[in-house]
C-alpha positions, 0 to 999 in steps of 0.5 A, a space after each residue: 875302180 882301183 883305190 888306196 884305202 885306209 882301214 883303220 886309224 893308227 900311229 905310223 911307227 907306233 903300230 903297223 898302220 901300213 898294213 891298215 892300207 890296202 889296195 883295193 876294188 871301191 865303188 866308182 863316184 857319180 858327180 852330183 850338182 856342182 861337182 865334176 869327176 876326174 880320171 886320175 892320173 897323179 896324186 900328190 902325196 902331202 903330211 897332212 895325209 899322213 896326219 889325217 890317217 892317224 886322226 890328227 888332221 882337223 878334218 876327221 875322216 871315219 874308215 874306211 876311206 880313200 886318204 890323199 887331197 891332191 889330184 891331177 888328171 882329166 875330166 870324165 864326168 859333169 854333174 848338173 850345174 857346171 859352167 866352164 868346164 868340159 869332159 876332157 879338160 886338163 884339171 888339178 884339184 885339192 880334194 880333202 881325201 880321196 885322190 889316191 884312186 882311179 876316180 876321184 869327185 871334187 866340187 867344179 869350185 876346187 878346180 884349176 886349169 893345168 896347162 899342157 905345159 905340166 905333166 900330170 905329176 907336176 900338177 899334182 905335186 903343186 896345188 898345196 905346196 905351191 899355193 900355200 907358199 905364194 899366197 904366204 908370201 904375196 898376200 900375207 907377207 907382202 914379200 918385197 924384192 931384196 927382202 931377206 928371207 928365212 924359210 925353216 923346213 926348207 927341204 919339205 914339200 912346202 919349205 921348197 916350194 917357198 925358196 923357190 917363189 922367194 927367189 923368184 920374187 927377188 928375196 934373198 933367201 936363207 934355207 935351214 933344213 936338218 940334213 946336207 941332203 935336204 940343203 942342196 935341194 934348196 940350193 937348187 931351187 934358188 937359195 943363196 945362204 944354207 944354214 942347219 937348225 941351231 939356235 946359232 946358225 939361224 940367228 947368224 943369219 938374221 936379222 929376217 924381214 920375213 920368215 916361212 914357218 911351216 916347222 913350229 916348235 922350239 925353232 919358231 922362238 929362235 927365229 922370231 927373236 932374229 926377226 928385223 923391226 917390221 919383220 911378218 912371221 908366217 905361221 904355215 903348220 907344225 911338221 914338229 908335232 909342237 904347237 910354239 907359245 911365243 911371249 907376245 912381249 917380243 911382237 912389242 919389242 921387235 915390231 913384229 908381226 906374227 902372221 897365220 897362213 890359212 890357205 884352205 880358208 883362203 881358197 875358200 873365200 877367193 877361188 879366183 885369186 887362189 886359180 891367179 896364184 896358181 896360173 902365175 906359178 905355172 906361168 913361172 915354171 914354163 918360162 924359167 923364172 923358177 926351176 921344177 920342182 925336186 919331185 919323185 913318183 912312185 906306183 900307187 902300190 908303193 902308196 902305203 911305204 911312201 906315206 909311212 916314209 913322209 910321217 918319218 921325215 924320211 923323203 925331202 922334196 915332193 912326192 907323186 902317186 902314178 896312178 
């Protein structure tokens, strides 16, 4: 099979680490018990990607290997032990890595349902970003209609996927992103106030009942300092590169709460509230409640620029590998 693989581990942009990823012939996996193998059709292409190719992500892969974690495709093959799932079904999948490839083998325990009404990019593009955000908002925030919302990298994958689900929920919601460009994406996916990264625009804005953080850095104290009483700061990731050190004297003072976000974990412990996620976002997206994502798709081959372009901070919204 065809397959994007990682040669070496490098720094994108401190090395020509593109040049380490090659399109190349792999052997073809073979579902063991419990797992099933998908013939992929899309590959969402997520940081964490970029992460794991430069050694950085917590979960450590040796090279060579194939990167990407997110599939979408249709079911080829079933190992001993599935129950539920057939050769043909329509599936998406997180996968760790492996996903930028013809064939890709998952646990049948990572799997959810796509629906005929989304295209196989669709499917690959929301598993990470999407259920990150509603399982952010619904069972860590507890995000409540008229609730008053900050989403910090609002014009990433993730950022975008939670304007989206918070304007679906009722909230109002305040998007700062870096550019103009990345503004209007949350424009349109449902944002009512757009503001820039200062320290002054973000705390014009506030006070936030709830804040979506997947940005770190300096902007986490700014926002957690215009925090309301009661407030739930989410703590997604730190796209910055920085890890915040928060004075826990301002948890006190504002009665606040800082909250961490683990979704892998929580897909993990409740696959089945993780697939009732997912069937709502999707549920959301066939009768209008949210609008599509801002996605564009590339050609496998296109693979290794694509991810160099990510790690730069280069490309807003989300991104798909046709495989």
């Amino acid at each position: 099979m065809r397959a994007l693989v990682c040669e070496k581990i490098g720094i994108f942009g401190n090395e020509d680490i593109v040049e380490a990823l090659r399109l190349r012939e792999w052997p073809m996996p073979e579902p063991g018990a419990g797992q099933v193998r998908i013939a992929v059709h899309a590959a969402g292409v997520n940081f964490p990607d970029t992460l794991m190719i430069e050694g950085r992500y917590h979960v450590k892969a040796e090279p060579p290997f194939i990167p990407g974690s997110e599939a979408a495709g249709v079911i080829d093959a079933i190992g001993a032990d599935v129950q539920g799932w057939q050769v043909g079904d329509r599936v998406c999948a997180m996968t760790v890595q492996g996903a930028f490839a013809e064939q890709v083998v998952v646990d049948a325990a990572n799997l959810v349902a796509l629906p005929h009404s989304a295209d196989f990019a669709t499917g690959s593009a929301l598993l990470m970003t999407y259920g990150t955000a509603i399982h952010a908002l619904r069972q860590r925030a507890g995000l409540m209609p008229g609730e008053r919302m900050l989403v910090l990298g609002a014009g990433g994958g993730v950022g975008l996927a939670a304007v989206a689900l918070g304007m679906a929920m009722g909230a109002r919601v305040v998007a700062a992103a870096s550019s103009a460009e990345k503004r209007e994406l949350a424009r349109q996916q449902g944002a009512q106030v757009l503001i820039d990264n200062s320290q002054e625009a973000i705390r014009g804005a506030g006070p936030y009942d709830v804040i979506f953080d997947p940005v770190g850095g300096d902007l986490s104290e700014i926002a957690f300092r215009a925090i309301a009483p009661e407030g739930r700061h989410l703590v997604i990731g730190f796209a910055s590169g920085a890890i915040p050190a928060i004075p826990l004297n301002l948890p006190l003072l504002k009665s606040a709460a800082i909250v961490g976000v683990f979704w892998g974990a929580f897909t993990k412990r409740t696959p089945e509230i993780h697939r009732a996620n997912m069937a709502d976002v999707f549920a959301m997206l066939a009768n209008g409640a949210m609008p599509p994502p801002p996605l564009q798709v590339f050609p496998l081959n296109e693979g290794p620029d694509i991810l160099r372009r990510l790690a730069a901070r280069e490309i807003a919204g989300k991104v798909a590998l046709e495989i």
